[in-house]
Every structure is written in structure tokens, then in C-alpha cells.
OpenMM code with the backbone's topology and positions (N, CA, C; nanometers):
from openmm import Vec3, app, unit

residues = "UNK UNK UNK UNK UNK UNK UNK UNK UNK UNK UNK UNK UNK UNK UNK UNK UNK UNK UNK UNK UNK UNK UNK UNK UNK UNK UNK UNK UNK UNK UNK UNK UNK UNK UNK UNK UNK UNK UNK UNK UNK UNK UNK UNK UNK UNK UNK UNK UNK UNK UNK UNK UNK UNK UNK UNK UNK UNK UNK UNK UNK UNK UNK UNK UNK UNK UNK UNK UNK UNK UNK UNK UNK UNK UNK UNK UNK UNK UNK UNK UNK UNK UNK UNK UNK UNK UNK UNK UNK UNK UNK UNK UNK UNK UNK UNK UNK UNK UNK UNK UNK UNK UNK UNK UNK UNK UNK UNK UNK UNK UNK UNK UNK UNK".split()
positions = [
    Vec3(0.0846, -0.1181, 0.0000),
    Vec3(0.0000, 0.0000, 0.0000),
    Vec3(0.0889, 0.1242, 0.0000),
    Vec3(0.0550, 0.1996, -0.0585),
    Vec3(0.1838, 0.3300, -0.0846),
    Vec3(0.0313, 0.4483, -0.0098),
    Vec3(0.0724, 0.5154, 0.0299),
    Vec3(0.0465, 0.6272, 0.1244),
    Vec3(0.0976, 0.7696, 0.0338),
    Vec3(0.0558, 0.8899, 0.0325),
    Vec3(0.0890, 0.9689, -0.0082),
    Vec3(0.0362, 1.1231, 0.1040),
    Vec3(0.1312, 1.1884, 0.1287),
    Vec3(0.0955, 1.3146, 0.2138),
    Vec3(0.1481, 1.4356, 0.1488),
    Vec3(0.0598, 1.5336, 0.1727),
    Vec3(0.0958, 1.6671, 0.1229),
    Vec3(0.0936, 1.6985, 0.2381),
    Vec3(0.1941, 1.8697, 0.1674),
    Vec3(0.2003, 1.9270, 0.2656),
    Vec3(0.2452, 2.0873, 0.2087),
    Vec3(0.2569, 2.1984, 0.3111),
    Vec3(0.2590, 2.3542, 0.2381),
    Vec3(0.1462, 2.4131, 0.1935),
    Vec3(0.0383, 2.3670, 0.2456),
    Vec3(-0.0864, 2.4545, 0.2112),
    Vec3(-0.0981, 2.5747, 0.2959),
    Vec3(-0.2033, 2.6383, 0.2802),
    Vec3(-0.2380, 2.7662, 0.4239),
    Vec3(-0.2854, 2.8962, 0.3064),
    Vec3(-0.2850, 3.0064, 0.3497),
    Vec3(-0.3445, 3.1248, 0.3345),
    Vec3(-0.2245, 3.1991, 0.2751),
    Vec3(-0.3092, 3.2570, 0.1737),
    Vec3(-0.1366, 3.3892, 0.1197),
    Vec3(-0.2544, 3.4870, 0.0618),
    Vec3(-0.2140, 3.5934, 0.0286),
    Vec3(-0.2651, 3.6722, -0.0521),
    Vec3(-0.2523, 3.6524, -0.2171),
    Vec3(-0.3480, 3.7168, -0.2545),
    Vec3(-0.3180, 3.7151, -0.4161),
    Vec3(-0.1815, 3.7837, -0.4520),
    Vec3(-0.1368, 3.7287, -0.5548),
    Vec3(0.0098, 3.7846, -0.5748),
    Vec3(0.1071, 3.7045, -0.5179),
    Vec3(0.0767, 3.6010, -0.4009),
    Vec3(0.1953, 3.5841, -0.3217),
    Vec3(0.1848, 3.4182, -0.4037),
    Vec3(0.2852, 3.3513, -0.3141),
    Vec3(0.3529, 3.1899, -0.3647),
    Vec3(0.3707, 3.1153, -0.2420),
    Vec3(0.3210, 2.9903, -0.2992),
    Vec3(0.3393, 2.8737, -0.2060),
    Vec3(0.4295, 2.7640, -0.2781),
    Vec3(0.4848, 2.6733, -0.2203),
    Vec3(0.5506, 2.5354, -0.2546),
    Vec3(0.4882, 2.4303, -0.1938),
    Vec3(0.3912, 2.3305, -0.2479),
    Vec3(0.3550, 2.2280, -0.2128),
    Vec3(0.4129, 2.0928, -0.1962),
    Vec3(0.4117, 2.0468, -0.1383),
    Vec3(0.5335, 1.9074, -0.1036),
    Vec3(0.4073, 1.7977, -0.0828),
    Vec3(0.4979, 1.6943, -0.1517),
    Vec3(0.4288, 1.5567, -0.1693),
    Vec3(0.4871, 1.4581, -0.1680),
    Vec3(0.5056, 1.3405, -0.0240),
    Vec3(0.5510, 1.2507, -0.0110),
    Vec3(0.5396, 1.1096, -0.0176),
    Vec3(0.5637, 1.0085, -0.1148),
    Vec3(0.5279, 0.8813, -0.1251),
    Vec3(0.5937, 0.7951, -0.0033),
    Vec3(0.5212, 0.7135, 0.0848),
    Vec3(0.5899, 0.5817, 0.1462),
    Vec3(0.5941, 0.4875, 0.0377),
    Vec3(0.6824, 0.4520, 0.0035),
    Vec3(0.7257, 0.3871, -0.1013),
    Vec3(0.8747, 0.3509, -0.1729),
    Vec3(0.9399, 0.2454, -0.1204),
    Vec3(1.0808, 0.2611, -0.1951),
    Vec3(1.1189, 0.2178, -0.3696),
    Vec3(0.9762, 0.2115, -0.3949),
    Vec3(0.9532, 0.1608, -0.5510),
    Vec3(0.9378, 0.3187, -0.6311),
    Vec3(0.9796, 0.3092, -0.6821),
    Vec3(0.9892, 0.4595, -0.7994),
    Vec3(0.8723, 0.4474, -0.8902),
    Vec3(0.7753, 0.5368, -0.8151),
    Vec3(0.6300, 0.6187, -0.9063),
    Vec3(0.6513, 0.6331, -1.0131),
    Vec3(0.5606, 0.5461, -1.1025),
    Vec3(0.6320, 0.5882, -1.2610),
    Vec3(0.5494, 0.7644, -1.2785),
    Vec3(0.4724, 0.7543, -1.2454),
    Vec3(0.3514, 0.9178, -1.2545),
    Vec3(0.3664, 0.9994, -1.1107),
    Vec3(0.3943, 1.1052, -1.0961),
    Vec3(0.3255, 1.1742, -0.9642),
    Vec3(0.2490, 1.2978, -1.0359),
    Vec3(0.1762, 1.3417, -1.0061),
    Vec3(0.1237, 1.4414, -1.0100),
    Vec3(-0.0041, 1.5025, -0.9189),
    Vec3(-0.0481, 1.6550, -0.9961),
    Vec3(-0.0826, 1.7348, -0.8740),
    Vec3(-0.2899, 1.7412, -0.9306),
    Vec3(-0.3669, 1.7614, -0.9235),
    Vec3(-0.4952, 1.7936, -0.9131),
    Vec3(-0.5282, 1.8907, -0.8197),
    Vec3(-0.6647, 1.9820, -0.8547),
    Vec3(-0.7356, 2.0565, -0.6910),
    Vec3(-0.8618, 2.0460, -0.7408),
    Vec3(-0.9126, 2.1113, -0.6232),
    Vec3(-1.0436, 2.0951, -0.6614),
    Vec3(-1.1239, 2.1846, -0.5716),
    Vec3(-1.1629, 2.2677, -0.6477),
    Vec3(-1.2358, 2.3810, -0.5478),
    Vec3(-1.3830, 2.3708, -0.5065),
    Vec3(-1.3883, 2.4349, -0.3630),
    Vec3(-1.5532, 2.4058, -0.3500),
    Vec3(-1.6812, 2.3734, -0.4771),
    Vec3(-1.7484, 2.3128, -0.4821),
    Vec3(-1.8842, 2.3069, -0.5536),
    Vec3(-1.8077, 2.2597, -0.7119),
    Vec3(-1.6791, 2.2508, -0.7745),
    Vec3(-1.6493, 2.2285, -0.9036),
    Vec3(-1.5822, 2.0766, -0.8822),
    Vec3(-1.5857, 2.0645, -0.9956),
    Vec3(-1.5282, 1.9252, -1.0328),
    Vec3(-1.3510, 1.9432, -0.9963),
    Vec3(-1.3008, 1.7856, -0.9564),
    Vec3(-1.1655, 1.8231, -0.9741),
    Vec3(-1.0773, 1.8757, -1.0850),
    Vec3(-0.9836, 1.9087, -1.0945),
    Vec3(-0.9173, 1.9555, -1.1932),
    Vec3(-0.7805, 1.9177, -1.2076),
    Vec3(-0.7341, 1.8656, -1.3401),
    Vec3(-0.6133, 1.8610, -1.3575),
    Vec3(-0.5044, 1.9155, -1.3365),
    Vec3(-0.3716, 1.9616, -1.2816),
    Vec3(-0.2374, 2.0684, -1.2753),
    Vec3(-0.1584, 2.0561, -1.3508),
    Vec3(-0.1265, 1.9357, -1.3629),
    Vec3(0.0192, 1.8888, -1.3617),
    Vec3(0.0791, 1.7668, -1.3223),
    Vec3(0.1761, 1.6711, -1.4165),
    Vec3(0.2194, 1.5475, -1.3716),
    Vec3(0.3859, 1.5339, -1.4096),
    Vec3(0.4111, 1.4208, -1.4063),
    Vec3(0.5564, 1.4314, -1.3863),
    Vec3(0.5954, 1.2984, -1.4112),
    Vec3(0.6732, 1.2081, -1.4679),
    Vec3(0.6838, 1.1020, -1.4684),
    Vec3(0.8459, 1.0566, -1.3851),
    Vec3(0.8627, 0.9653, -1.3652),
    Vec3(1.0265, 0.9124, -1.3193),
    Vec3(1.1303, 0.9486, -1.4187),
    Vec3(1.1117, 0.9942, -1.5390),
    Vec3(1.2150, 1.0187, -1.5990),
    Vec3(1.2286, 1.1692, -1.6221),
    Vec3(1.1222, 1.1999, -1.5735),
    Vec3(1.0964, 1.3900, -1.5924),
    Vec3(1.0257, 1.4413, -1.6685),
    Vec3(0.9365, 1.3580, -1.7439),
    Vec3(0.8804, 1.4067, -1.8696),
    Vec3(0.7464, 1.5050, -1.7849),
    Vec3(0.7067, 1.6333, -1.8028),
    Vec3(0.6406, 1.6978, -1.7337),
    Vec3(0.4959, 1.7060, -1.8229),
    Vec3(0.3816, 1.7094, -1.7590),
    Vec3(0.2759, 1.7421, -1.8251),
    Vec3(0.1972, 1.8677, -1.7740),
    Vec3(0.1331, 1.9563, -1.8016),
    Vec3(0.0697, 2.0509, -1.7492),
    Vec3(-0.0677, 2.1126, -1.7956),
    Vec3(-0.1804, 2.1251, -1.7662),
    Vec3(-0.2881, 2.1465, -1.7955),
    Vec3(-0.2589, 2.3287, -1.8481),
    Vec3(-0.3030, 2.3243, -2.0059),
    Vec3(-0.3100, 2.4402, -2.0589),
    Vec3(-0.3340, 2.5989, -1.9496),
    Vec3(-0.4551, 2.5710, -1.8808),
    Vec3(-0.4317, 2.7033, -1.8006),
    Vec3(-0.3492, 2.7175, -1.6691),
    Vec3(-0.2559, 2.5813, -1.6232),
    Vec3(-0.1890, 2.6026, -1.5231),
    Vec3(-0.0686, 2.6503, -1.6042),
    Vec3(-0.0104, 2.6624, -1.7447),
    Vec3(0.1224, 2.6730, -1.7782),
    Vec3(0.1811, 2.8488, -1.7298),
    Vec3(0.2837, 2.8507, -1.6699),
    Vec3(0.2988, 2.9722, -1.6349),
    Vec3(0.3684, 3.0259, -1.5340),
    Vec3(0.2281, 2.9958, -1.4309),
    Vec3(0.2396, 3.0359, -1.2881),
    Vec3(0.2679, 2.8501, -1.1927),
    Vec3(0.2234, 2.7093, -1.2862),
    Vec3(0.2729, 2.6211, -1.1655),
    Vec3(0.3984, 2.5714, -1.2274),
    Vec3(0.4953, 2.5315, -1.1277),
    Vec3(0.5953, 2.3978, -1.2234),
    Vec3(0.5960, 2.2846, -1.1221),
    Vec3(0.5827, 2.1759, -1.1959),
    Vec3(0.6172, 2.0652, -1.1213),
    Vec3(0.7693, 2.0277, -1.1057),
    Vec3(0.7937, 1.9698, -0.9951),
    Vec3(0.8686, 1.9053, -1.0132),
    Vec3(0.8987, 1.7727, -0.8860),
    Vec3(1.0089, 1.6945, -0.9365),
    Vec3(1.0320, 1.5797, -0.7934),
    Vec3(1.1711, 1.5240, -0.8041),
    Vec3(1.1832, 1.4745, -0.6817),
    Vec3(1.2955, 1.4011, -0.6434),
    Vec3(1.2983, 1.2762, -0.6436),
    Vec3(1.3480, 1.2002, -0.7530),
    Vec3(1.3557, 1.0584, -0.7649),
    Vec3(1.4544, 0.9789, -0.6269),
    Vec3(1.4025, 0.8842, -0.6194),
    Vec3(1.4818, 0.8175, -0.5456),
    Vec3(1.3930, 0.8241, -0.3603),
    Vec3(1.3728, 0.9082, -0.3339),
    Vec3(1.2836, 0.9739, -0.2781),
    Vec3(1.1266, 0.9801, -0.2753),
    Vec3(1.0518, 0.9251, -0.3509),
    Vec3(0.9416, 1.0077, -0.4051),
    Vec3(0.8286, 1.0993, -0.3330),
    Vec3(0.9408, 1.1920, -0.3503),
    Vec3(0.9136, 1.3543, -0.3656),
    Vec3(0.8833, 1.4384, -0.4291),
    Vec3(0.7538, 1.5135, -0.4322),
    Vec3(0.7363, 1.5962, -0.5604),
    Vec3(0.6717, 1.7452, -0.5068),
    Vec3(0.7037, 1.7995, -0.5807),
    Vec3(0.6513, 1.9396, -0.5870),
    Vec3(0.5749, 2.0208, -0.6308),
    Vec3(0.5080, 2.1243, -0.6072),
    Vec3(0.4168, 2.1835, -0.6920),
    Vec3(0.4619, 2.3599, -0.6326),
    Vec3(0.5670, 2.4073, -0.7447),
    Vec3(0.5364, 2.5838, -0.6824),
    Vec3(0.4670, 2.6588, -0.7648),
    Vec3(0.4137, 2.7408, -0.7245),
    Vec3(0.2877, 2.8542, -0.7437),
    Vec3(0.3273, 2.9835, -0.7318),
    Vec3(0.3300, 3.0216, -0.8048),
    Vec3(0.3513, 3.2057, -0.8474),
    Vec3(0.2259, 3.3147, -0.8562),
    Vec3(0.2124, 3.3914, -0.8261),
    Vec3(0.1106, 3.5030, -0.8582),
    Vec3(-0.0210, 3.4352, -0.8637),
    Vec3(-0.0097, 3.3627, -0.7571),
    Vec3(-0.1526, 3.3081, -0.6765),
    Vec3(-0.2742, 3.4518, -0.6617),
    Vec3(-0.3503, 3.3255, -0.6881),
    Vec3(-0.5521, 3.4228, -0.7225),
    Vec3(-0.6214, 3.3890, -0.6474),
    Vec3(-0.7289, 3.4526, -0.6083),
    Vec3(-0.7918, 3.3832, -0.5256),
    Vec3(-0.8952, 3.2837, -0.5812),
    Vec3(-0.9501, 3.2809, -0.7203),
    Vec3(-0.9840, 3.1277, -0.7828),
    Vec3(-0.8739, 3.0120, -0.8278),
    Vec3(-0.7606, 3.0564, -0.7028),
    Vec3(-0.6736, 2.9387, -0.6939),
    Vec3(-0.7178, 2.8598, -0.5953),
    Vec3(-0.8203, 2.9298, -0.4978),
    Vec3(-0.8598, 2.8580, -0.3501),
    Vec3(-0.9121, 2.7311, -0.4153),
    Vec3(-0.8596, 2.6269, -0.3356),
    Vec3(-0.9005, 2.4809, -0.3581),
    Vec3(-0.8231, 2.3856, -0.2470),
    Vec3(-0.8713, 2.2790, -0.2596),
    Vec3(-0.7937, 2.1463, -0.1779),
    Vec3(-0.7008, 2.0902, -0.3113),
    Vec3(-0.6131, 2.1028, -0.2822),
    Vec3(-0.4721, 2.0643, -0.3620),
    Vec3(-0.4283, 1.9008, -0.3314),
    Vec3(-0.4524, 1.7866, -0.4615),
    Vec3(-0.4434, 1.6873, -0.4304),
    Vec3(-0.2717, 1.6153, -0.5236),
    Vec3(-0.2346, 1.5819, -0.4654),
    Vec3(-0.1264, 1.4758, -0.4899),
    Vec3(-0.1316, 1.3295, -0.5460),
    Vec3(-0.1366, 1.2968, -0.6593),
    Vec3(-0.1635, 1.1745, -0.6849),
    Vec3(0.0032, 1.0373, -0.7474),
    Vec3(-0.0058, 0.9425, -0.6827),
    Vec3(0.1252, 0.8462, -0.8017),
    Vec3(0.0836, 0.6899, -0.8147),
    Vec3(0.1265, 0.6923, -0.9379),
    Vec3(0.0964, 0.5503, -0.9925),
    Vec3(0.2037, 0.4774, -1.0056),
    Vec3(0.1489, 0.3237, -0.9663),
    Vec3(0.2625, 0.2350, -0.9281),
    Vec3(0.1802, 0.1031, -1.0244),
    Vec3(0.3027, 0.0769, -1.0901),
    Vec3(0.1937, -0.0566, -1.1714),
    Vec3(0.0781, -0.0547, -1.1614),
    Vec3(0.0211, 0.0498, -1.2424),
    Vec3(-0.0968, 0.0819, -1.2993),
    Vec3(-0.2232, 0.1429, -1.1711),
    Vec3(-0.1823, 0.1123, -1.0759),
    Vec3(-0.2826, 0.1557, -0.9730),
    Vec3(-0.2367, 0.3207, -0.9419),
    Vec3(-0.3504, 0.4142, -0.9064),
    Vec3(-0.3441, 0.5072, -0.8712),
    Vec3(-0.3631, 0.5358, -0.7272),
    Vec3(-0.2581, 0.6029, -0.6434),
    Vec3(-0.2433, 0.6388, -0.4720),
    Vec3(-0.3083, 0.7657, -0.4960),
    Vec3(-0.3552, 0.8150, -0.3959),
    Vec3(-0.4235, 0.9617, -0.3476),
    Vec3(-0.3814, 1.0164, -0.2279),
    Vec3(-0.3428, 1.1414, -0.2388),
    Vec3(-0.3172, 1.1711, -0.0763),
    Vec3(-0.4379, 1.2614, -0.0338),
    Vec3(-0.4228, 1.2996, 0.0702),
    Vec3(-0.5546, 1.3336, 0.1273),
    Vec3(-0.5971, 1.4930, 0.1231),
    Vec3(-0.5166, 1.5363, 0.0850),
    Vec3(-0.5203, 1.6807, 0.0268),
    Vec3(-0.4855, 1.7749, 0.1219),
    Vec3(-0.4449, 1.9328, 0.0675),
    Vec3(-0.3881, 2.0163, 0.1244),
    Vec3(-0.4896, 2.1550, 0.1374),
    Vec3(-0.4986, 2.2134, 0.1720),
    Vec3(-0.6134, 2.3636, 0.1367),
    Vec3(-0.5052, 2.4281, 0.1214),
    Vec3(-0.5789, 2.5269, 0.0136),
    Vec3(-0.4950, 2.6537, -0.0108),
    Vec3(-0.5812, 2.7675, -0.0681),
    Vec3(-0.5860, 2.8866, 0.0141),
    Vec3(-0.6415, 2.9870, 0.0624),
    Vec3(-0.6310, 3.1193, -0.0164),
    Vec3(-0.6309, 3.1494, -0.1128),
    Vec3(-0.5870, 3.3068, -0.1427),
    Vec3(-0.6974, 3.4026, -0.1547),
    Vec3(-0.6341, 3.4831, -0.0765),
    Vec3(-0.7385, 3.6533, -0.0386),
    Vec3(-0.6724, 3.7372, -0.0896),
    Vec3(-0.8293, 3.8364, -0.1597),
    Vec3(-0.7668, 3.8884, -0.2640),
    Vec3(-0.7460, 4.0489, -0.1880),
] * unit.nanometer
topology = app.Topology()
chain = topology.addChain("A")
for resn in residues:
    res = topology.addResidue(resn, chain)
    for name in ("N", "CA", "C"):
        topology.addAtom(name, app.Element.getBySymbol(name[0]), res)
């Protein structure tokens, strides 16, 4: 069973930046990690993914302001955020796939006032 925790959520203002951290229990290397949110009353939404070799993916309106990234060996991944909005407010989810199954972590909030 692989476990996944975020972490670096909280409150910023618009304009400001967070770094989200995402940790696998797992000494098997995630072929996928990536990020989702999902704001009150909307469907989840795609961010951003990342594979073990680095190949990065990013949902057209996150390109910009998120970058992914992670630490192999580790599985560690990241999500930083630039010139945060406040229809950035959402629960920020962490997801990695391991021979074909998908882990979930339990999500992070993240707050921006405008």
C-alpha cells in the first residue's frame, strides 16, 4: 500500500507563492506523480504530472504560474505557485501511480485573499 501526504498549504494573498510538497511511502519509484485541486462546488481539476524520468505534463491554463517538479529516489514531488488568485482557492491533491494503480493523498487547502 503506498500512502501519499501533502504538505505547504495555508493562506497567502493574491500575488503571493506557495511550494507544495508531496511525499510517497514507497521505496519503488512512481512511474507518474502528479498534482490535481479541486475547489468548493467544481469538479476536480487537472495541474500537472511528472513522470520518473521527468517528462512533465501541465494542464493548458496552469502553464505559467505552476511547475512541477520531484525528487527521484525519494518520491518527492513538488508543486510551486507564483502570482496566486484567489480562484486558486481549492484542496490541492497529490496523486502516483505504481503498476498501474493510482495512490491519493488526502489533500492540502490553499487559501488566497484577494
Amino acid at each position: 500500500q503506498v500512502q501519499l501526504a501533502e504538505s505547504g498549504g495555508g493562506l497567502v494573498q493574491a500575488g503571493g507563492s506557495l511550494r507544495l510538497s508531496c511525499a510517497a511511502t514507497t521505496i519503488d519509484s512512481l512511474n507518474v506523480m502528479g498534482w490535481y485541486r479541486q475547489a468548493p462546488g467544481k469538479q476536480r481539476e487537472f495541474i500537472a504530472s511528472i513522470t520518473s524520468g521527468g517528462r512533465m505534463n501541465y494542464a493548458d491554463s496552469m502553464k505559467g504560474r505552476f511547475t512541477i517538479s520531484r525528487v527521484n529516489g525519494v518520491n518527492t514531488m513538488y508543486l510551486q505557485m507564483n502570482s496566486l488568485k484567489p480562484e486558486d482557492t481549492a484542496y490541492y491533491f497529490c496523486y502516483g501511480q505504481l503498476y498501474g494503480v493510482n495512490y491519493w493523498g488526502e489533500g492540502t487547502l490553499v487559501s488566497v485573499s484577494s
